[in-house]
N, C-alpha and C positions, 0 to 999 in steps of 0.2 A: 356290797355288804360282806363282812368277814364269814359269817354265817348266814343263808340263802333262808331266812326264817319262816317266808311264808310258803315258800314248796315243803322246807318239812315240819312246817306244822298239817298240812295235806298228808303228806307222806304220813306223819305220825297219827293222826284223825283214823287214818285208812288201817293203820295197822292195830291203832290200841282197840277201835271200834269192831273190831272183825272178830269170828272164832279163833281162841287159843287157848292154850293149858290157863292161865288166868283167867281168861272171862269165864271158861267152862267150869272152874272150881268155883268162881264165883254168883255163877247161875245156880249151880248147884249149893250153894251156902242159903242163898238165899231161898230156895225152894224148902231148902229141911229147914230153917231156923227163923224164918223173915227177913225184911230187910233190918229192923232194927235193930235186934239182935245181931244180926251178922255186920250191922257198920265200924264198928270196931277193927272186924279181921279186912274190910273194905279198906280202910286208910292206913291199914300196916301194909296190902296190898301195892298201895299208892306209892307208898313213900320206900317202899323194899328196893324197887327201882335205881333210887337214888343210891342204893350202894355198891349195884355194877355202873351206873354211869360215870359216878368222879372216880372211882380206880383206875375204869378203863379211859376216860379221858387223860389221867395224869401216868399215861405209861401202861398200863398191865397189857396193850397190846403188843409191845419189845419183849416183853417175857414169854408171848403166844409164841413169838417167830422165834425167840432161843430154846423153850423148850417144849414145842409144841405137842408131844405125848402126853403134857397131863393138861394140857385143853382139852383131847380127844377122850380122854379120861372121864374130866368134868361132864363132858355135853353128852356123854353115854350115861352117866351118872344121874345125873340129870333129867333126863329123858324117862329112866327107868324108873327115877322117885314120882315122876307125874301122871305116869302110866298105873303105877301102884296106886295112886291116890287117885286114879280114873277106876279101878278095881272096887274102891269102897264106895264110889258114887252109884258103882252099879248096882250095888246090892242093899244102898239106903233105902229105906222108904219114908214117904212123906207124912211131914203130922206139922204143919207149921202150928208155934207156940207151943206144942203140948210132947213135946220130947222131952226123956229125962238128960239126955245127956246135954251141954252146954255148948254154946256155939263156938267155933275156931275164936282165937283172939286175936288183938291186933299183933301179938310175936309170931303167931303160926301163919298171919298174911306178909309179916316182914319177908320171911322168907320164902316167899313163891318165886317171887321175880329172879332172886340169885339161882335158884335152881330153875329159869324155863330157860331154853333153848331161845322160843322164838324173843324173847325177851332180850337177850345178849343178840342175834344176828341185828335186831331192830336198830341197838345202840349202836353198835358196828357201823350199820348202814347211815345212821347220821353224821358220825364221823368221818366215815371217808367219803359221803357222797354229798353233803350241803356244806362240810367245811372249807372256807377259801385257804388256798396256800398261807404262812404266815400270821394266819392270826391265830391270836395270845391261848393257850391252854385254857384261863380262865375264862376268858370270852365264850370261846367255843362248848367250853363244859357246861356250863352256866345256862348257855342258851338251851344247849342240849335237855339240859334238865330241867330247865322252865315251863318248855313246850309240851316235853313229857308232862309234867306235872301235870300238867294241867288240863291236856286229854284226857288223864287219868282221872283225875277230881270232878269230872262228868262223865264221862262216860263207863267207868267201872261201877258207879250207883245203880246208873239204869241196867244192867248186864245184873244187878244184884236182886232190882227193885223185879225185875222182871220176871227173875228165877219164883220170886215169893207167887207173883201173880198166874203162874204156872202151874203153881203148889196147891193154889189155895181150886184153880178149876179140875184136876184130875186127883188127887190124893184120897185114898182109898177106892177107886176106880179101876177097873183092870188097866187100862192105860200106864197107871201108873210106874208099874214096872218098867214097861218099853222106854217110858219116858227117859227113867233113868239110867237105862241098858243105851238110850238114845246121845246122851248129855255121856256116857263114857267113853261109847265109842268113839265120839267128837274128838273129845279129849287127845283118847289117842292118837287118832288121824291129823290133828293138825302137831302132835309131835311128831310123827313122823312125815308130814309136810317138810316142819321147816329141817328135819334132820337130814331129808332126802331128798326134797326138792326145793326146797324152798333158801338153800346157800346157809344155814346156818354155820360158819364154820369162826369156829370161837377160839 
């Protein structure tokens, strides 16, 4: 097969299912706002994806190897906006439904995916490691991004659905704090997983 699709659909299961800067914003969406209200910023989530995989499928990694300082740019960049955004997680507190402020939307979930780290090593990792020599750009992107999709479309819900049922057991509890000092620090530590161990290199 031109594309090895059912190792990385594994591959991709293992990695979309797992802690990251996305699932952890999205635990945490869900815990401050429900899951209903946060499904919206869920499927901009989903579909954000989609617009590092066709660039990077159609070339933007010849542009990494020509100018490779402002990849390292980016994935510092990057790193830094999720870590901030692990900052405000810390200092939320929970009130599922009854918050004044309004839940992220589907544009502020479009862009998570462009800006995570692990996100880009992921897609990386599917292109040069289930793709067969020779096959077609399209083929390969296509796959790429179907598999994805579609980890995402179940398994990003439950990571949301979850964060609410979290909410709804510790909120206004002293827990509650930790909880959320607990879901930041995540945050950060798997940015700097994939920035430091885990071969993010974009």
């Amino acid at each position: 097969m031109p594309v090895a699709t059912t190792s990385f659909l594994i591959f991709a299961a293992s990695q979309v299912g797992t802690p990251g800067p996305a699932n952890m914003a999205l635990l945490a969406t869900g815990a401050r706002y429900g899951f209903r209200a946060a499904f919206p910023f869920v499927l901009g989530v989903a579909l954000g994806k989609q617009l590092v995989i066709w660039p990077v499928g159609y070339g933007l990694m010849e542009l990494a190897d020509q100018v490779p300082w402002l990849f390292t740019v980016l994935k510092y960049a990057s790193a830094t906006y999720i870590c901030w955004l692990a900052w405000k997680v810390a200092n939320l507190r929970l009130s599922v439904g009854k918050g004044q402020d309004k839940a992220p939307g589907f544009l502020a979930g479009l862009i998570v995916h462009p800006l995570n780290p692990k996100a880009w090593a992921m897609i990386v990792a599917g292109f040069t490691g289930f793709v067969s020599a020779g096959t077609s750009t399209f083929d390969a992107t296509a796959t790429i991004a179907l598999v994805l999709l579609s980890c995402q479309l179940v398994l990003h819900p439950i990571w949301t659905f979850a964060g609410e049922k979290i909410a709804q057991a510790v909120a206004g509890r002293p827990a509650e704090k930790y909880l959320m000092r607990t879901l930041a620090a995540l945050t950060v530590l798997s940015v700097l997983f994939v920035l430091f161990g885990g071969g993010a290199d974009i």
